[in-house]
C-alpha positions in Angstrom: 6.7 -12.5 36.2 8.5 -9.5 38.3 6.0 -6.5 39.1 7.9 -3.6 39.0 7.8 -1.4 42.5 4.8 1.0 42.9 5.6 4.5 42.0 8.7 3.2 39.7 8.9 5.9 36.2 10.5 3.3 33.9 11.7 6.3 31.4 13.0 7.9 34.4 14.9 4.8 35.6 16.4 4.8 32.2 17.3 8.7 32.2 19.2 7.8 35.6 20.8 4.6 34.5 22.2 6.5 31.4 23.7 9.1 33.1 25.6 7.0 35.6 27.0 4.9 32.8 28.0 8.2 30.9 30.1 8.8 34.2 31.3 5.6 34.8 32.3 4.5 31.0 35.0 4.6 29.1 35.9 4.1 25.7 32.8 4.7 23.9 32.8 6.7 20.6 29.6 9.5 20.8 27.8 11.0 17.7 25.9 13.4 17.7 22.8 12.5 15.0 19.4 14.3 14.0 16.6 13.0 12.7 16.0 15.2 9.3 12.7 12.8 7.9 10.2 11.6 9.6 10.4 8.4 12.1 7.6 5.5 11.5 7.2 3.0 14.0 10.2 1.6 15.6 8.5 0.4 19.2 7.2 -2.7 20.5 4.1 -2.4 18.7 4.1 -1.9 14.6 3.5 1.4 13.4 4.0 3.1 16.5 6.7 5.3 18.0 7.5 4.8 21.7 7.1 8.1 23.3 9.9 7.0 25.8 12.6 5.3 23.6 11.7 6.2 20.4 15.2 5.3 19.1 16.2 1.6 19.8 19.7 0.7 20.2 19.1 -2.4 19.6 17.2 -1.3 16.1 20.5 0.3 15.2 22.7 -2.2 16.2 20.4 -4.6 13.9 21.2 -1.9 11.0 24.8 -1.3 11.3 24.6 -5.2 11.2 23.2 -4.8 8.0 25.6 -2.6 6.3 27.9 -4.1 7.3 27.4 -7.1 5.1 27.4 -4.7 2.2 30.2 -2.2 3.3 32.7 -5.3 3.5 31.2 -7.8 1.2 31.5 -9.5 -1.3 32.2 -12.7 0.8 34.0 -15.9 -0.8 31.2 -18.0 0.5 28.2 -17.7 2.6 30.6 -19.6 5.5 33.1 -17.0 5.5 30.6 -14.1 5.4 29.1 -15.8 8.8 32.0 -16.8 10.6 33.5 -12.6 10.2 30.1 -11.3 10.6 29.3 -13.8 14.6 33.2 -12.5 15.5 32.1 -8.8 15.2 28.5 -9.1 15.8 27.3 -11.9 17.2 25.7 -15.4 16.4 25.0 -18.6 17.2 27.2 -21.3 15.8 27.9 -25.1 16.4 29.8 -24.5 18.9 26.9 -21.9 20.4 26.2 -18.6 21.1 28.8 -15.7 20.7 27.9 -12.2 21.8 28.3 -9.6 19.9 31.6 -7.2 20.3 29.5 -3.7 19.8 27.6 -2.2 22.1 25.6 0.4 21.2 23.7 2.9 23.6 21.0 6.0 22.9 20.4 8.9 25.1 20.2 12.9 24.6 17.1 12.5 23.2 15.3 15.7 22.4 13.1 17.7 20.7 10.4 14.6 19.6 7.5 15.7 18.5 5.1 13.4 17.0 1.5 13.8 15.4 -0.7 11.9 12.7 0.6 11.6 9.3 -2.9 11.9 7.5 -6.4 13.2 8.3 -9.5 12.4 7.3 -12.1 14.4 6.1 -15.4 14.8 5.7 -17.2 14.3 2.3 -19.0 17.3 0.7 -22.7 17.1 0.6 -22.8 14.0 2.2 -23.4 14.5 6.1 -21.7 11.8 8.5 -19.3 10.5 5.6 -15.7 10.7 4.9 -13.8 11.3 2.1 -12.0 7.9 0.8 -9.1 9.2 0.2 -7.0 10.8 3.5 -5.2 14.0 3.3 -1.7 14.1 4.2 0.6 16.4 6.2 2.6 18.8 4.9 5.8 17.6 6.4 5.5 13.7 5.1 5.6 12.6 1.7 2.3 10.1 1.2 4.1 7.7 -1.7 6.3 6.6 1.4 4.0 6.2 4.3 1.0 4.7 2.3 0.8 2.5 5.4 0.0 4.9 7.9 -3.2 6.2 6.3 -5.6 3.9 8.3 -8.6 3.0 7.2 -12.2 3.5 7.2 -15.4 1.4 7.7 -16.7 0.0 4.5 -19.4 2.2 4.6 -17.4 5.2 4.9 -19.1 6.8 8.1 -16.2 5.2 10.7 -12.4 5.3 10.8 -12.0 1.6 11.4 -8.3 2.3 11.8 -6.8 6.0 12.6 -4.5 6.9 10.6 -0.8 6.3 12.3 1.3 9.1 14.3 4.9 9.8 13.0 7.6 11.5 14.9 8.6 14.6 12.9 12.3 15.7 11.8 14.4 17.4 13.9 14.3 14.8 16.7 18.0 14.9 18.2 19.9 11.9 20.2 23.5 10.7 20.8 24.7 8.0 19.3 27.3 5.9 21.9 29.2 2.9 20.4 31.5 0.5 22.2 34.2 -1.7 20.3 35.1 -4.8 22.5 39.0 -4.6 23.3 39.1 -8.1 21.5 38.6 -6.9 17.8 41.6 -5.8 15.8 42.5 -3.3 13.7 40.6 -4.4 10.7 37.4 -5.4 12.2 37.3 -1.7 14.4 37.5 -0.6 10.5 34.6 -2.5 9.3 32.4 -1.2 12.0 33.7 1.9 11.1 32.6 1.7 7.4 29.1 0.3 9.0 28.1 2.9 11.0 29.3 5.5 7.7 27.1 3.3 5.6 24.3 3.6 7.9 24.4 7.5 8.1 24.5 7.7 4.7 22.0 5.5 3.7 20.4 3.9 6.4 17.7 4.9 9.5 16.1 4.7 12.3 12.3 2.5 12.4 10.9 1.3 9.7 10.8 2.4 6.0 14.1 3.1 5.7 14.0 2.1 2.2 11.7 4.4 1.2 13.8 7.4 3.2 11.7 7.3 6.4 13.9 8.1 9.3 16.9 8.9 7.8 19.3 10.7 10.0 22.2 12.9 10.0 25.5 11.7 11.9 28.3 15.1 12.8 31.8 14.0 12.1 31.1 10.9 9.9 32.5 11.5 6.5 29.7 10.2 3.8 30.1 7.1 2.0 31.3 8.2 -1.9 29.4 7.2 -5.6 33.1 5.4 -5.9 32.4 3.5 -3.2 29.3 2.3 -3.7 30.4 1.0 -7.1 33.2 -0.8 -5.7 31.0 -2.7 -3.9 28.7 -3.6 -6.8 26.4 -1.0 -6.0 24.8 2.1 -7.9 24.4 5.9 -6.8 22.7 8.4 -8.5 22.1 12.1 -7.3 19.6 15.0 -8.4 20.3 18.6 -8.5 20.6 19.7 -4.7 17.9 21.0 -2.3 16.9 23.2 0.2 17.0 20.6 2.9 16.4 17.2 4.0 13.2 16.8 3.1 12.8 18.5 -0.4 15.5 16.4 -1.2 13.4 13.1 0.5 10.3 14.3 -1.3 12.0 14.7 -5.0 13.3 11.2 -4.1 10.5 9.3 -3.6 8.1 11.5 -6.0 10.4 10.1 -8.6 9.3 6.4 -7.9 6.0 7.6 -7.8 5.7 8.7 -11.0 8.2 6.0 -12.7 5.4 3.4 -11.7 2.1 5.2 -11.7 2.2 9.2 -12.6 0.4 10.2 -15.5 2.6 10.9 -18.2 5.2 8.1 -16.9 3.5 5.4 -15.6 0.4 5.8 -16.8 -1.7 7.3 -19.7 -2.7 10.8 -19.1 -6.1 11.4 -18.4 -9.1 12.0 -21.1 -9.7 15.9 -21.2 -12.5 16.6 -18.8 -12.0 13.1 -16.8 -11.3 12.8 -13.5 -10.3 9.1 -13.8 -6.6 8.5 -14.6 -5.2 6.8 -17.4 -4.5 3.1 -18.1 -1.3 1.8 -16.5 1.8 1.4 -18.9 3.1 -1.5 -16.9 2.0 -5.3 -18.0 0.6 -6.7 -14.5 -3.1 -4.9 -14.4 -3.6 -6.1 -18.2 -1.9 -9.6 -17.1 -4.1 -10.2 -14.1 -7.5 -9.4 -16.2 -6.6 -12.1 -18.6 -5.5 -14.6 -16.1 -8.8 -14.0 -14.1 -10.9 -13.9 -17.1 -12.4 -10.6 -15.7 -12.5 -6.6 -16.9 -14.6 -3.7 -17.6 -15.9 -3.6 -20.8 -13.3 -0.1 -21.3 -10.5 -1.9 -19.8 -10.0 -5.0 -22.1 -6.8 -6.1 -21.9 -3.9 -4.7 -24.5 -0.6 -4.7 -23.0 1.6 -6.9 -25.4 4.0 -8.2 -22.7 2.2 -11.5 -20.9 5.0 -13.0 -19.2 6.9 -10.7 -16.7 5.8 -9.0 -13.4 8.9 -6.3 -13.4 7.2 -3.9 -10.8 8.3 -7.1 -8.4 11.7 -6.1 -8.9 11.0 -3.1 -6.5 10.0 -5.1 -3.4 7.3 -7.3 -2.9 4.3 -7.4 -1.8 2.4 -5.4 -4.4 -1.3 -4.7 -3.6 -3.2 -4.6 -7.1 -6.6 -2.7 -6.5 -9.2 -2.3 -9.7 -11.2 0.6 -9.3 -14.5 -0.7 -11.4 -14.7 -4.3 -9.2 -18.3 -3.6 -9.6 -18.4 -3.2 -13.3 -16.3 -6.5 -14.0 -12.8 -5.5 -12.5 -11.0 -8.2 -10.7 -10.8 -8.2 -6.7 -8.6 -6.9 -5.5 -5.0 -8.9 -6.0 -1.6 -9.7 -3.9 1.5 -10.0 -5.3 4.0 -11.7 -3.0 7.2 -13.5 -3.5 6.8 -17.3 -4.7 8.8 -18.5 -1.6 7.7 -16.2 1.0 5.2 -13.1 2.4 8.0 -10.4 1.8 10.9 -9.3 0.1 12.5 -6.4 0.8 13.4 -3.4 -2.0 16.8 -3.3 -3.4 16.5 0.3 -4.3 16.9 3.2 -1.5 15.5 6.8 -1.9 16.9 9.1 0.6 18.4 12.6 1.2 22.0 12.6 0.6 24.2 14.8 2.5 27.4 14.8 0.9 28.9 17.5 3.7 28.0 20.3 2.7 24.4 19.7 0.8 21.3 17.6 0.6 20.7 15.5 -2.5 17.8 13.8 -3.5 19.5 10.1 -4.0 18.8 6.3 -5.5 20.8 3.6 -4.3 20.7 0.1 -5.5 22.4 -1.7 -2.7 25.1 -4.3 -3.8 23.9 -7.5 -4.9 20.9 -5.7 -6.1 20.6 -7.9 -9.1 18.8 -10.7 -7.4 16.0 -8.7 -7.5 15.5 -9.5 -10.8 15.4 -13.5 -10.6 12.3 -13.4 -7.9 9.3 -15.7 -8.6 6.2 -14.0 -7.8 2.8 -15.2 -7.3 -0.3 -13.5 -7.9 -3.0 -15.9 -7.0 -3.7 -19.6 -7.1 -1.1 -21.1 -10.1 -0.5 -17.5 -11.4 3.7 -17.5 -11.0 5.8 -15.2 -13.1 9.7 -14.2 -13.5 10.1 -10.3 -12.4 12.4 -10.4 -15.3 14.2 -12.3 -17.8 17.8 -13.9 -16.7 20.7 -12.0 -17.9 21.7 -15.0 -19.9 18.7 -14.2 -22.3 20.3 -10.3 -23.2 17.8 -9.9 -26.6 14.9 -10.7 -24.4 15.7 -8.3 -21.7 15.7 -5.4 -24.6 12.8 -6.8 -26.6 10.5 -6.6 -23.5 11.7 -3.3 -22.2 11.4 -1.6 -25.7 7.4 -2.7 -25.0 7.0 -1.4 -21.7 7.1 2.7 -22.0 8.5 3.5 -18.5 11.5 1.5 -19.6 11.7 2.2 -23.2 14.7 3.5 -23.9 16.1 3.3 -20.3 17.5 0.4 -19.5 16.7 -3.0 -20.0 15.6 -4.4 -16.9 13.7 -2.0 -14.4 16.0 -1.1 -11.6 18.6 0.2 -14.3 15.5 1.9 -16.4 13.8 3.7 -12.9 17.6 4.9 -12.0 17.9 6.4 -15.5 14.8 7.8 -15.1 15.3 9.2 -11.7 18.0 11.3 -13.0 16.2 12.8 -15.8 14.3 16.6 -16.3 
C-alpha cells in the first residue's frame, strides 16, 4: 500500500484540491445548506463524525439515490426501475459497470462543533457508581439517539462504552452538483425532484429517519403534502415552532409516547410508584406466554396473541424486562424473519415549508409493505406485524383491542399518524 509523503495534512490537501476545482469547473449547480439537527455518525467508523469531512458526498449521493426512487416511482416493473435508475446513477448491469452521471462535491464547511450527546453521572449515596440511566443534552432529543448513550460495566462502576459525540446544528457546507451533458431534459428533472426530496426529508449520517441530521437547502422549493400523496405517500404537519429543533423534538416526542408514554402507550403509573405502567401494546404480554416466564405482577393479559404491530415501525426491536430477576424473560430481539434489519417507513423531521418549521410524519411511498413483515422473536416464535389488507374485519377487530390504536386507524402506521396530529 502507498504511504503518504511525511509532513502531508490530508484535510489540507483536500481544502487545496477543492479550491482549484472551484476555479477550474464549470457547470456545477451550488447550494448553500445548514445543518439545523444534530449529525450522528456519518465517517468511516459507525457512530462517529469525521472531524475533517464530516459531510460525505458520497453519503449524499447514496441519498439523493434514494429519493429518487420515491420522487419518480412508481416503476412498471422492478426492470424498468433499474435500467432509469444505472442511466442516471450508476450500476452494474450484464453488460457491466455504468458510472453514474452526478457528481456531487462538499466544501465550505463551517462552524462544526461536536460534543457528547449524554453524560453519565454518578449515583447518590453510592460512592464510585453510576447512575444507570445517562442524562442527555439539551440540544438532542434522547428517543432518537438511544444509540449513542454508551454503556456501562455490569457492575455499574465503569463506562464500558462512552457515550457517542454528535456534531451540533448550525454546521454550514456547500452543496456542488454536476449533471453529465449526456442526460436529457427529463432525467436533469428527476435529479431535480431528488435533491428537493432530500432537503425536505432526507439528511446527512445516520438516523435520518428519526430526524437526525436533517438539513436546510436555500433556493430549493419544498416538496408539497400534494405531492407526497401523488406518490403514494402521507404528510402530516403539527402546529408550527420556534425552530428546527422544537419542531424535531415535538416530532419524535410523538413516537415516543404513541409506543411507550404513560397515558398512550402505557398504563399510568400507581400513585406513589416510581415504576411505570404495563405496556398497552401485545408483544411484552406475547413474549411472557411464549417463554413460559413472568413476574408474579406481570401475568400476562393482553387479548391480542397473534400480531407484533410495533414491527411495522422498523425492525430490530430490543425487548428488555425490568424484573429478569423476579421471573421476567431475558432480554428479547425482535428482527425481521428474512434478515438483521429493516428500515422504518415512517420519517419524523422538521418541516420547513419556506417560511416556517413544522414538526412533520412522513410515510414514504410504498410504505404499506411494512405491514406484511414476518418477524421473529426467538427460536420458532414468527409473527405477522399485521393482518393483510385482504382480511379488512380483522385489521379493525385487532386495532379496537390495542388502545394506542383504538379508534385511530386500523393498522399502526395510519393509527400513530392520526395520533401524531392530535392535542
Amino acid at each position: 500500500m502507498r504511504q503518504p509523503q511525511p509532513g502531508l495534512d490530508p484535510a489540507a490537501a483536500r481544502d487545496n484540491w477543492s479550491r482549484q476545482s472551484s476555479a477550474s469547473d464549470t457547470g456545477w449547480a451550488t447550494y448553500d445548506c445548514k445543518l439545523v439537527t444534530p449529525l450522528y455518525g456519518g465517517g468511516v467508523r459507525a457512530g462517529e463524525v469525521d472531524q475533517s469531512m464530516p459531510i460525505r458526498p458520497s453519503g449524499i449521493r447514496g441519498q439523493l439515490r434514494f429519493w429518487w426512487r420515491l420522487a419518480c416511482g412508481p416503476f412498471d416493473s422492478s426492470k424498468t426501475m433499474f435500467q432509469r435508475e444505472a442511466a442516471i446513477w450508476g450500476g452494474i448491469g450484464g453488460s457491466g459497470p455504468t458510472a453514474s452521471k452526478v457528481s456531487v462535491r462538499v466544501d465550505q464547511i463551517r462552524g462544526l462543533q461536536i460534543g457528547a450527546a449524554f453524560t453519565y453521572q454518578e449515583a447518590h449515596n453510592q460512592p464510585g457508581k453510576f447512575k444507570t440511566s445517562p442524562k442527555e443534552s439539551d440540544w438532542v432529543e434522547p428517543y432518537a439517539v438511544f444509540p449513542a448513550r454508551g454503556e456501562l460495566s455490569k457492575d455499574k462502576h465503569s463506562i464500558a462504552e462512552p457515550p457517542h459525540r454528535l456534531a451540533r446544528a448550525d454546521l454550514r457546507f456547500r452543496l456542488r452538483v454536476h449533471l453529465h451533458e449526456d442526460l436529457d431534459a427529463q432525467q436533469r428533472q428527476e435529479v431535480q425532484a431528488a435533491l428537493r426530496w432530500w432537503a425536505s426529508f432526507g439528511g446527512v449520517g445516520a438516523r435520518t429517519r428519526r430526524g437526525l441530521g436533517a438539513v436546510k437547502v436555500k433556493d430549493l422549493e419544498p416538496v408539497s403534502r400534494e405531492e407526497v400523496e401523488g406518490r403514494g405517500g402521507q404528510l402530516c404537519l403539527r402546529d408550527f415552532e420556534r425552530g428546527a429543533e422544537e419542531a424535531w423534538k415535538t416530532a419524535v416526542g410523538r413516537l415516543s409516547s404513541f409506543r411507550q408514554g404513560e397515558g398512550a402507550g402505557r398504563n399510568p403509573r400507581k400513585s406513589g410508584s416510581n415504576t411505570p405502567g404495563r405496556s398497552r401494546w401485545p408483544e411484552p404480554d406475547m413474549i411472557r406466554r411464549e417463554t413460559g416466564s413472568h413476574a408474579p405482577e406481570h401475568r400476562p393479559e393482553h387479548p391480542v396473541r397473534e400480531v407484533y404491530p410495533r414491527a411495522a415501525f422498523g425492525l430490530p426491536i430490543v425487548f428488555h424486562f425490568k424484573d429478569e430477576n423476579k421471573g421476567e424473560p431475558a432480554q428479547q430481539l425482535l428482527v425481521p424473519e428474512d434478515g438483521d434489519r429493516m428500515a422504518s417507513q415512517l420519517v419524523l423531521r422538521p418541516y420547513w415549508d419556506g417560511q416556517r418549521w413544522y414538526p412533520s410524519a412522513l410515510l414514504i411511498p410504498g410504505w404499506e409493505q411494512a405491514l406484511e413483515v414476518v418477524a421473529q422473536c426467538g427460536p420458532d416464535r414468527d409473527h405477522r406485524a399485521w393482518p393483510s389488507e385482504s382480511d379488512p374485519a380483522e385489521r379493525a377487530a385487532l386495532a379496537a383491542q390495542i388502545k394506542p390504536m383504538a379508534g385511530r386507524g386500523d393498522d399502526p402506521l395510519s393509527a400513530f399518524m392520526t395520533y401524531f396530529q392530535e392535542d
